[in-house]
Structure formats: structure tokens, C-alpha cells
C-alpha positions in Angstrom: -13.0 29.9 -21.8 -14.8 32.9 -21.2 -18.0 30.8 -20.0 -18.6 27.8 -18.4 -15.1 27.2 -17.2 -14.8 24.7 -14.4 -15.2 26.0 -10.9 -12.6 23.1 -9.8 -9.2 25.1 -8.4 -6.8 22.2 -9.2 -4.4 23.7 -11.6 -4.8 20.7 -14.1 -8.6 20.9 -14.5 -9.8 22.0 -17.6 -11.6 23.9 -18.9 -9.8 27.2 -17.2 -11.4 30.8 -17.2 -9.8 33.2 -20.3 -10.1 35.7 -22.6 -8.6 35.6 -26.2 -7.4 38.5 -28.1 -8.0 38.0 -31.5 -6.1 39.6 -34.5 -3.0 41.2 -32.8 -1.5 42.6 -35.3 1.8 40.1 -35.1 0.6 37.6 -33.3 -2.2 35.3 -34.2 -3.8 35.5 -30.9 -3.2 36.3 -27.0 -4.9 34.5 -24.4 -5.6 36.0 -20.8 -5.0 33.2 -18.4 -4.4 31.8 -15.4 -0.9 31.7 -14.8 1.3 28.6 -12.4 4.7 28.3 -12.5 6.9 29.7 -14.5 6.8 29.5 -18.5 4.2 27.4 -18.7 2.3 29.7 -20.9 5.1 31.5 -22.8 3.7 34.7 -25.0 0.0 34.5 -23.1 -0.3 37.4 -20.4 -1.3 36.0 -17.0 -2.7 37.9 -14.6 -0.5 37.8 -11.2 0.8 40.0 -7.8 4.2 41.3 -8.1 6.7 38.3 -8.2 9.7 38.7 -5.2 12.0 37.9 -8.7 12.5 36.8 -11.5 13.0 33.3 -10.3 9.5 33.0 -8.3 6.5 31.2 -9.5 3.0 32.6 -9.8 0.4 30.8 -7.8 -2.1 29.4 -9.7 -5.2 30.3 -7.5 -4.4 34.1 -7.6 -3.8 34.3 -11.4 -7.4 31.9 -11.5 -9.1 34.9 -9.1 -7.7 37.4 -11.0 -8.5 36.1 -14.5 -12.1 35.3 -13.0 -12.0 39.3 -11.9 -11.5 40.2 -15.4 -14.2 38.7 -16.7 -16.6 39.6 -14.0 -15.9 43.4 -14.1 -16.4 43.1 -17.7 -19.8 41.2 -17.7 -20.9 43.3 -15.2 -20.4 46.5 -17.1 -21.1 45.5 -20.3 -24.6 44.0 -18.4 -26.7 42.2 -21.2 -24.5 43.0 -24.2 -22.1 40.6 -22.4 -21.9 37.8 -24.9 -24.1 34.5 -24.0 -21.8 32.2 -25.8 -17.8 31.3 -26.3 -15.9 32.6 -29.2 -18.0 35.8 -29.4 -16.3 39.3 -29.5 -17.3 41.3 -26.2 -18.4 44.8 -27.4 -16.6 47.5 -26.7 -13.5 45.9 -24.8 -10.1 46.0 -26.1 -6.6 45.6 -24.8 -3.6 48.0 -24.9 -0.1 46.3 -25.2 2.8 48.5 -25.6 6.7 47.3 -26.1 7.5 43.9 -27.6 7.2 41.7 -29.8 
């Protein structure tokens, strides 16, 4: 939810601030979002500080601030081509990911 996600930090309300990437070649879709725990959202890409290990969790109100970062650098340099509505593509924005699947 690119827009209009709630502003209520408690990991289980809805909805949460995203970005989907849409046709990804071998995927379907990949969603940019808040991260808590661990595997919780298995294949999305959560935006997170370094983890101490591979057992540690990632804390669900840095991910939120981070995702919420994303969108805000975007909005603000894309300015009024910055969609007004969910489920829009946002112009000239696209995503790199290198290595699997």
C-alpha cells in the first residue's frame, strides 16, 4: 500500500506501507515491505539495518521507517507525476535485483 497505509506502528495493523514490483520476469510480483521477525515474508525484500546474524530478527518499526523512506524519496522526486492512486505504476522508477532466483 503505497497510499493511505495506516499510520498505527503495531506490527499487526493493516494496511502496511509498500511498493510492488510488477512483472519480474520469474516471479509474478515482489513487494517492498516492512519486515518483523524472521521469514514472515519469505521472497518479499524488506527493508532493514544490518542483522548481528543470521539468527536475529528485524524490528518491525525500522523496516516500517525505512519502507515509509522509500516511498517519500520517491514522491518527493517524482513531485506531481507521483501517482494519486494505488495500483498505479510510478514513472520512471524501477528496481535492480541481481543473483537469485
Amino acid at each position: 500500500m503505497t497510499l493511505n497505509y495506516t499510520k498505527n506502528t503495531n506490527p499487526a495493523a493493516i494496511p502496511r506501507p509498500g511498493l510492488e514490483l510488477a512483472d519480474t520476469n520469474k516471479r509474478k510480483e515482489i513487494l517492498i515491505h516492512p519486515g518483523r521477525g524472521f521469514l514472515s515474508s519469505v521472497g518479499c525484500i524488506n527493508p532493514a539495518k544490518s542483522l548481528a546474524n543470521t539468527g536475529s530478527d528485524l524490528n518491525f518499526l525500522d523496516s516500517r521507517a525505512r519502507a515509509i523512506s522509500l516511498i517519500d524519496d520517491l514522491s518527493a522526486f517524482l513531485g506531481e507525476k507521483f501517482p494519486t492512486r494505488n495500483d498505479r505504476p510510478i514513472p520512471n522508477a524501477f528496481v535492480v535485483i541481481e543473483g537469485e532466483p
